[in-house]
SEZAMI-265844 format. One record per residue (C-alpha): residue number from 1; residue in one letter; chain; x, y, z. Coordinates in nm, 4 decimals, decimal comma. Layout:
REM SEZAMI-265844
PT	NUM	A	A	X	Y	Z
...
This chain:
REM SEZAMI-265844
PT	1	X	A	-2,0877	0,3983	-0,5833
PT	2	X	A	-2,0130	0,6075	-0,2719
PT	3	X	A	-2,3056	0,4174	-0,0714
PT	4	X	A	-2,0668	0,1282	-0,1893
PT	5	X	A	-1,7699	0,2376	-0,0584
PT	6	X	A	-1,9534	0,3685	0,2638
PT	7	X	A	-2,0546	0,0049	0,3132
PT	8	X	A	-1,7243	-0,1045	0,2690
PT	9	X	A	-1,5501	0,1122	0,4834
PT	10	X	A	-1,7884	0,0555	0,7447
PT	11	X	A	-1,7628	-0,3154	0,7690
PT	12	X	A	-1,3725	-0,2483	0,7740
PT	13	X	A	-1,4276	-0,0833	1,0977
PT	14	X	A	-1,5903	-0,3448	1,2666
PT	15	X	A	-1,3055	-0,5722	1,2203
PT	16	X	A	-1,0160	-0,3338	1,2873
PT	17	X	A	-1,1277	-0,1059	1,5798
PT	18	X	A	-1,0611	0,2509	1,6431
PT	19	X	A	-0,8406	0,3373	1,3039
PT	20	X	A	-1,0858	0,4784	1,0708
PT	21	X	A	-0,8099	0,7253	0,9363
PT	22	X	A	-0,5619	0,4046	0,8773
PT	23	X	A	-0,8376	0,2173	0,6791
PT	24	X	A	-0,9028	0,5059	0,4175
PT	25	X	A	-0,5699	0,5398	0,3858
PT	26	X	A	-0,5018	0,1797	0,2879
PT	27	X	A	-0,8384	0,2086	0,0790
PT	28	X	A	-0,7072	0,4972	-0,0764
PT	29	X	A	-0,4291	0,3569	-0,1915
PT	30	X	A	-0,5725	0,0821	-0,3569
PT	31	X	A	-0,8225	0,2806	-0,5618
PT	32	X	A	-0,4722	0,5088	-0,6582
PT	33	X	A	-0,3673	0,1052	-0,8013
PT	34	X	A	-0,0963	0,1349	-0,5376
PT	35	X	A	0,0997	-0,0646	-0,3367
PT	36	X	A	0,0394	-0,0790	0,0545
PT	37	X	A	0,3583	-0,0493	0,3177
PT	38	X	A	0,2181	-0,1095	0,6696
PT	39	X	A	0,5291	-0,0479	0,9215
PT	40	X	A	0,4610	-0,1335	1,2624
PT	41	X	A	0,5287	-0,3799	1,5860
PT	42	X	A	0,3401	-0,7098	1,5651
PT	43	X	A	0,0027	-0,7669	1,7331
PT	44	X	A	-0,1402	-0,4342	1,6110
PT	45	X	A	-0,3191	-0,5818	1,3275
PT	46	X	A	-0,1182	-0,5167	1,0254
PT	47	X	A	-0,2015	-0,8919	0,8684
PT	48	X	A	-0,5650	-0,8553	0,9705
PT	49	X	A	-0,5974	-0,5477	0,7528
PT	50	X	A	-0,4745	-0,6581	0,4595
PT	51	X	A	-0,6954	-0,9661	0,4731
PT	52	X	A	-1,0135	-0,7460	0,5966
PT	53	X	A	-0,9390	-0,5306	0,2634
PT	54	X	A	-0,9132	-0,8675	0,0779
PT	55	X	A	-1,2335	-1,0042	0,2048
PT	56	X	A	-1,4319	-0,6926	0,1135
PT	57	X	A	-1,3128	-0,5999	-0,2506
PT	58	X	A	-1,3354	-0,9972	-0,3074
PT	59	X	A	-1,0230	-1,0345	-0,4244
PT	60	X	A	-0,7856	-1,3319	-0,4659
PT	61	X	A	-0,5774	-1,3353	-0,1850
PT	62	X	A	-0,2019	-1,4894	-0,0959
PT	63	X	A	0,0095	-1,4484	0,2394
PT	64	X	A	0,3554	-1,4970	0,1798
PT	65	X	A	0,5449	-1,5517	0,4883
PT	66	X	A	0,9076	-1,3626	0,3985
PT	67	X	A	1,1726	-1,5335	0,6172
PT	68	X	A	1,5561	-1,4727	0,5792
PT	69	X	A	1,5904	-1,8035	0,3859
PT	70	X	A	1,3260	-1,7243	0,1332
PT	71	X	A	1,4448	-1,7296	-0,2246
PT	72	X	A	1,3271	-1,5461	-0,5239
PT	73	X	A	1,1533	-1,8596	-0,6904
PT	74	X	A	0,9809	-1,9302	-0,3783
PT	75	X	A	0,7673	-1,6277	-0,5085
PT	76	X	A	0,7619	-1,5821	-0,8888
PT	77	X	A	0,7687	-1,9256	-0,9306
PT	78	X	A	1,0513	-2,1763	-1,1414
PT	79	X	A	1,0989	-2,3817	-1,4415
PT	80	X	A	1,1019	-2,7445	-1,3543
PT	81	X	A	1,1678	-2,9632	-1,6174
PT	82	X	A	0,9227	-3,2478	-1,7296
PT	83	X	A	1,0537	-3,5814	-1,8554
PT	84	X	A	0,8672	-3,6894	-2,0830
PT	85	X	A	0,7870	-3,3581	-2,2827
PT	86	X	A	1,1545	-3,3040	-2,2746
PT	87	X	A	1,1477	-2,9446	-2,1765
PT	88	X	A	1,0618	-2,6876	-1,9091
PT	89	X	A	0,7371	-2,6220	-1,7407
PT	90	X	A	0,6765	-2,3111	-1,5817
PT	91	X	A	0,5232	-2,3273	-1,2258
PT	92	X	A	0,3578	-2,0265	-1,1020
PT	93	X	A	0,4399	-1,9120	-0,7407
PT	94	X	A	0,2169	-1,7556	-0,5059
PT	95	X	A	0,2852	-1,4347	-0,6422
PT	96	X	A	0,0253	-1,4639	-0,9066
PT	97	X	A	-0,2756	-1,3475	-0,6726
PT	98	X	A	-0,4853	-1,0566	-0,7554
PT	99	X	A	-0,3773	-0,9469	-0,3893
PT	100	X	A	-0,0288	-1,0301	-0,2261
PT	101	X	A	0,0288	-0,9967	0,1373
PT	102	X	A	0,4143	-0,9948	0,1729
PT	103	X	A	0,4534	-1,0675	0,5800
PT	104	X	A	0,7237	-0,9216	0,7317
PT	105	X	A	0,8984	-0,8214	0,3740
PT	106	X	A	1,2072	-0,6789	0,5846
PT	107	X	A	1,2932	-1,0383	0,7589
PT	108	X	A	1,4229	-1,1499	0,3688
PT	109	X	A	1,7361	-1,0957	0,2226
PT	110	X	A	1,7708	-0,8168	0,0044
PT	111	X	A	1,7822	-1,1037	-0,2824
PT	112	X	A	1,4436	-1,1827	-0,2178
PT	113	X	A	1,2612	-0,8557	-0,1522
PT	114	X	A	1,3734	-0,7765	-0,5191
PT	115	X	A	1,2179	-1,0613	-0,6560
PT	116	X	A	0,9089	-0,7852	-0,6503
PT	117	X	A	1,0526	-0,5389	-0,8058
PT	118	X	A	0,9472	-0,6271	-1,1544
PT	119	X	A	0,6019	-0,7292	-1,0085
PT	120	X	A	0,5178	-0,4025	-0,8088
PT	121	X	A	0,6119	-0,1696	-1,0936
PT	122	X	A	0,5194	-0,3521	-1,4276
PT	123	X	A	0,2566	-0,6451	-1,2927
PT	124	X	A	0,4450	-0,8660	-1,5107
PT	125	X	A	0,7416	-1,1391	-1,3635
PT	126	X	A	0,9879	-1,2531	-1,6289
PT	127	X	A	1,1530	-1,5652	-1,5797
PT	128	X	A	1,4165	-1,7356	-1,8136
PT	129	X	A	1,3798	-1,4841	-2,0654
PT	130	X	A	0,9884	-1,5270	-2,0586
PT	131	X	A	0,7126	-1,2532	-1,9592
PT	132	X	A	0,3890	-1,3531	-1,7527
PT	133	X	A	0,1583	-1,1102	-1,6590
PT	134	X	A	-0,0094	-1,0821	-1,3544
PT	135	X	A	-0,3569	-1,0825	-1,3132
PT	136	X	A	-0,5624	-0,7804	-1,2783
PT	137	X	A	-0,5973	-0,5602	-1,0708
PT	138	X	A	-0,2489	-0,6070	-0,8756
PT	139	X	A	-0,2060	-0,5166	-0,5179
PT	140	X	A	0,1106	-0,5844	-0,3101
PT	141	X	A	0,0521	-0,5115	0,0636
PT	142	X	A	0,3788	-0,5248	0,3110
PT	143	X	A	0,3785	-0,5509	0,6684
PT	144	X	A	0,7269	-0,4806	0,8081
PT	145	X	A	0,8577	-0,4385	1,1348
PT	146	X	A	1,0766	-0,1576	1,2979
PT	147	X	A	1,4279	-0,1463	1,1342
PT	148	X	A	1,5087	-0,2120	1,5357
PT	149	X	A	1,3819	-0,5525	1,5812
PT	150	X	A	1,6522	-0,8440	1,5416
PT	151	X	A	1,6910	-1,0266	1,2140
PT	152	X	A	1,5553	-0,7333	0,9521
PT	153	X	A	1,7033	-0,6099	0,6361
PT	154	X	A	1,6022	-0,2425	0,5981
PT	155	X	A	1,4128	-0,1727	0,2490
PT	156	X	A	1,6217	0,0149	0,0184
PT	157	X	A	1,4910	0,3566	-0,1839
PT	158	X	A	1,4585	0,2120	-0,4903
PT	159	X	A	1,2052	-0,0662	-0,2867
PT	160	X	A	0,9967	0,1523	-0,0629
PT	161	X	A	0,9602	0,4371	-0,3601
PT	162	X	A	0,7134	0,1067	-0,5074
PT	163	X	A	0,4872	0,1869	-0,2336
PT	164	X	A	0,2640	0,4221	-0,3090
PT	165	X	A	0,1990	0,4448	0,0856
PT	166	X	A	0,3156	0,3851	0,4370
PT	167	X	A	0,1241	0,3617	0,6983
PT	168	X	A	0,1151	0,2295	1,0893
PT	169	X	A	-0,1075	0,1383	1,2870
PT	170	X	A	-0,0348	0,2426	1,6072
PT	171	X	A	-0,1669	0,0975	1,9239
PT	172	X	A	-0,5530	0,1163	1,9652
PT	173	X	A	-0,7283	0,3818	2,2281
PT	174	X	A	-0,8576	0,2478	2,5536
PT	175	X	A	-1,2053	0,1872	2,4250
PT	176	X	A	-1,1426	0,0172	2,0923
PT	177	X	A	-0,9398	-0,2196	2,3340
PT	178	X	A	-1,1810	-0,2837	2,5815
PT	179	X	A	-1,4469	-0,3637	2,2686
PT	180	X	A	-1,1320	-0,5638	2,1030
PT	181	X	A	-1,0831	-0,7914	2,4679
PT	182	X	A	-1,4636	-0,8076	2,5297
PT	183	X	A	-1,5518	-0,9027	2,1509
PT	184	X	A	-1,5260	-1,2029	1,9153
PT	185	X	A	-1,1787	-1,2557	1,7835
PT	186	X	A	-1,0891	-1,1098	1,4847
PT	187	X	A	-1,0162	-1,3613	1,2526
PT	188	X	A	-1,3601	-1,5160	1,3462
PT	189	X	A	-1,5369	-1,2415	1,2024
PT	190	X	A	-1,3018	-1,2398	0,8671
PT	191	X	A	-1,4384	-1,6027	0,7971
PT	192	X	A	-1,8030	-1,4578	0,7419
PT	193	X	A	-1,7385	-1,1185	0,6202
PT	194	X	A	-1,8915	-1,0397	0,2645
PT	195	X	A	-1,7485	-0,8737	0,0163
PT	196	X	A	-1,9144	-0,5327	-0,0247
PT	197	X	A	-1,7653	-0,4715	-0,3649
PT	198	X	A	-1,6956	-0,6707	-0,7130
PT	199	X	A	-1,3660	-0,6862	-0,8527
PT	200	X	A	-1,5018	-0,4829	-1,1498
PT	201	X	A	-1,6377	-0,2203	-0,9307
PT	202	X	A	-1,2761	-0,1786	-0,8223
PT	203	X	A	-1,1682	-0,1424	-1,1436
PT	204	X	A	-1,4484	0,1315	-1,2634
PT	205	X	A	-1,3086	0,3241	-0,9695
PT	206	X	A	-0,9681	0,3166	-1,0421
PT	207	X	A	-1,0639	0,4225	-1,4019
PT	208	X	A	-1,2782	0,7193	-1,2232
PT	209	X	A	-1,0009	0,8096	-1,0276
PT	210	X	A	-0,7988	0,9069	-1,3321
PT	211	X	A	-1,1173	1,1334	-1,4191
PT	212	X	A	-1,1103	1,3838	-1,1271
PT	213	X	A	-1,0071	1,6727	-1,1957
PT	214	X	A	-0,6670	1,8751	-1,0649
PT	215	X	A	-0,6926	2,2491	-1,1589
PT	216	X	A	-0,3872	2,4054	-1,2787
PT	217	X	A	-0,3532	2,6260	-0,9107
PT	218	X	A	-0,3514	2,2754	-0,7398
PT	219	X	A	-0,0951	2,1395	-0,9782
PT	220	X	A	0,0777	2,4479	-0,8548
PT	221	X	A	0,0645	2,3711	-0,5070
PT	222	X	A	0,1733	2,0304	-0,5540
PT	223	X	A	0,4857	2,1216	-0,7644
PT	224	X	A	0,5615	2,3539	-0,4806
PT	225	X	A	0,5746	2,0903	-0,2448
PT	226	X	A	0,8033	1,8831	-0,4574
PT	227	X	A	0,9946	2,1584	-0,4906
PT	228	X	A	1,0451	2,2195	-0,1227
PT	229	X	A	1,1475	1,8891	-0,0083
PT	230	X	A	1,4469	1,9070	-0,2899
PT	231	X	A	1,5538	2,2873	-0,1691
PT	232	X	A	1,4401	2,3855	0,1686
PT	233	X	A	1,6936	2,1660	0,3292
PT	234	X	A	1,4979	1,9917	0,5851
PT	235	X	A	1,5535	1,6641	0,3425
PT	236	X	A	1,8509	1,4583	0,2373
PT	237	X	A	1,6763	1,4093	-0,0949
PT	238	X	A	1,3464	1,5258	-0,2471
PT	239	X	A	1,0409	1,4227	-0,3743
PT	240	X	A	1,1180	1,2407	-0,7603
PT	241	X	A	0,8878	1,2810	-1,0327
PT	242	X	A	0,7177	0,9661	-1,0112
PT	243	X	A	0,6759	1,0795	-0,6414
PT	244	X	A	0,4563	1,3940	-0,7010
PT	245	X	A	0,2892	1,1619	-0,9802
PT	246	X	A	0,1450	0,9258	-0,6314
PT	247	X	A	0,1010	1,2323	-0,4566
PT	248	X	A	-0,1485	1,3399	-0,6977
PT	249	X	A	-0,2810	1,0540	-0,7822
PT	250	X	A	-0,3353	0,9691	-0,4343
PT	251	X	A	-0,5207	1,3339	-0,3241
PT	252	X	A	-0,7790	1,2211	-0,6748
PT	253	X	A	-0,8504	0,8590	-0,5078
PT	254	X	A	-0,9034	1,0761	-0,1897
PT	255	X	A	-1,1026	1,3353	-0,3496
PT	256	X	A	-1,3412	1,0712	-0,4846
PT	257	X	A	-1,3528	0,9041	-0,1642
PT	258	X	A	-1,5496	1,2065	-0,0498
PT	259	X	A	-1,7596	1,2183	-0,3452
PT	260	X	A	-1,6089	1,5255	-0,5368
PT	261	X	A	-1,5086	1,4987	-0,8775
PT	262	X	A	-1,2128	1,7779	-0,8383
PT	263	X	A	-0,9429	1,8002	-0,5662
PT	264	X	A	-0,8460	2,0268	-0,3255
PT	265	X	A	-0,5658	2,0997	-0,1603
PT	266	X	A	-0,6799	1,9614	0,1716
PT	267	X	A	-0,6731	1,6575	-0,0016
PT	268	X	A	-0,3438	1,6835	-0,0910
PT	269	X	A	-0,3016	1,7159	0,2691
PT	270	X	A	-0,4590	1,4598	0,4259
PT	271	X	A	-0,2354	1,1896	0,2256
PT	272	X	A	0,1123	1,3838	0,2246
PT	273	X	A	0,2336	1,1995	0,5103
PT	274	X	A	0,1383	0,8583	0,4069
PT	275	X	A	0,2948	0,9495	0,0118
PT	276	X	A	0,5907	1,1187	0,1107
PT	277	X	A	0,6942	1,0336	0,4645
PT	278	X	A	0,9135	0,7045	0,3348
PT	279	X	A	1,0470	0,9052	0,0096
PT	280	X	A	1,2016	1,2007	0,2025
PT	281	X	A	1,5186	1,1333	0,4306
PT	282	X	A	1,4649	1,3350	0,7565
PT	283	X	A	1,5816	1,3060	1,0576
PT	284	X	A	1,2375	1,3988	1,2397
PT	285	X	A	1,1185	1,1052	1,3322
PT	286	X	A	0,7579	0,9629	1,1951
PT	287	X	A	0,6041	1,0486	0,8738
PT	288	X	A	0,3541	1,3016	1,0491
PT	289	X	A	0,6690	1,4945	1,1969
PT	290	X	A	0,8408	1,4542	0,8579
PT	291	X	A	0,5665	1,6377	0,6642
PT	292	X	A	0,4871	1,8839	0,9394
PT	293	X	A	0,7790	2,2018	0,7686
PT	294	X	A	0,5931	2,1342	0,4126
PT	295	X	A	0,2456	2,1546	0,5471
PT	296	X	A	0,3678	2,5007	0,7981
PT	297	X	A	0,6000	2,6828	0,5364
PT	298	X	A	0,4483	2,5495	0,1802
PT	299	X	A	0,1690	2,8204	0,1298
PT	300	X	A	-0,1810	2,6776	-0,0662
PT	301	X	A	-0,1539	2,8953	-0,4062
């Protein structure tokens, strides 16, 4: 399975250049069955990633374009009722995809971004008293951009903590963007890309991921984490529960990533930022320089 998910990373790479780190990250979080926040300025790729990861897990995929006149049906769907049956149909809205891509989330009212709510935590929608499930597996990815640019309604708490990650992209170095301007355009290559893995692969490795192993010292060293962003006073609020729950669960999908069946705490590490940065209120600036007391002051146990 790793050859698989070498494969997959790989042909990742050749679609978004020169952010290897980003693309596990994103990876990671879907093997954690999370939910994907990419924050960033437009033209950096955000929408291309989300359809790249799409294209190789071969999963059913749906762009919803969020706009500040977007209501709630307009995702879960309505009841519309049919004459001649004399009663209400349920019509299913986009949001029934086995992958979501909700463009610019932050351009919609707050009405509308909560239309997810349900959706992100329970994969169910419930409509006029009625539950539907959503199909399986479930994977909401966000692009959003900076709270700065005109026209956006900042995400509340209780709406980013359904992310399991953040993440930006950043601007590329100078020689992915040479072999970005020199190259075929991007979503050329998506049209032909193969999917390197089956939807129940996916699923096997999300079950797997629940199998690796977290020692009772590493337990320890994530507690003190959590425990540090609620009383050092670097934070305006800590880390929840269900927080340190995607923490961990996050450093396993990473663990298994690399082919071990246990993590460490360099694991732990390596998605902190990602996990934590848009839980924590700070004052620091970017989710790196967020994280940066708890990974200088929070000693491995």
């Amino acid at each position: 399975m790793n050859n698989t998910l070498n494969n997959l990373l790989a042909a990742a790479n050749q679609i978004i250049l020169g952010k290897d780190r980003q693309i596990r990250l994103a990876v990671c979080c879907l093997l954690a069955k999370g939910h994907l926040l990419i924050e960033d300025v437009p033209g950096v790729g955000k929408t291309t990633l989300s359809h790249t990861l799409a294209k190789l897990f071969g999963l059913d995929y749906q762009r919803i374009q969020f706009t500040s006149d977007i209501l709630p049906a307009d995702i879960i769907g309505s009841s519309v009722f049919i004459a001649d049956q004399q009663q209400f149909k349920f019509h299913l809205g986009p949001i029934f995809r086995q992958m979501i891509l909700a463009d610019e989330i932050n351009r919609a009212t707050p009405k509308a971004q909560s239309a997810l709510l349900e959706a992100m935590e329970e994969q169910q929608v419930t409509v006029d008293g009625k539950t539907y499930a959503l199909p399986k597996p479930f994977f909401v990815i966000a692009t959003q951009n900076p709270s700065f640019h005109i026209g956006t309604f900042p995400l509340p708490e209780s709406q980013l903590d359904r992310f399991l990650m953040r993440i930006e992209l950043g601007y590329p170095d100078q020689r992915a963007e040479r072999e970005l301007l020199a190259g075929q355009l991007r979503y050329e290559l998506l049209e032909n890309l193969p999917a390197q893995m089956s939807v129940e692969q996916l699923l096997d490795l999300q079950q797997a991921v629940r199998a690796v192993y977290a020692a009772p010292a590493l337990l320890d060293y994530v507690q003190a984490i959590i425990n540090f962003t609620r009383q050092s006073g670097h934070y305006h609020c800590g880390l929840s529960p269900r927080a340190g729950l995607a923490l961990l669960t996050a450093a396993k999908a990473w663990a298994l990533m690399d082919g071990r069946d246990a993590v460490v705490p360099e694991d732990v590490q390596a998605v902190l930022a990602a996990v934590a940065g848009h839980r924590i209120r700070s004052g620091l600036g970017d989710s790196e320089a967020i994280v940066a007391p708890i990974l200088t002051q929070v000693a491995v146990i």
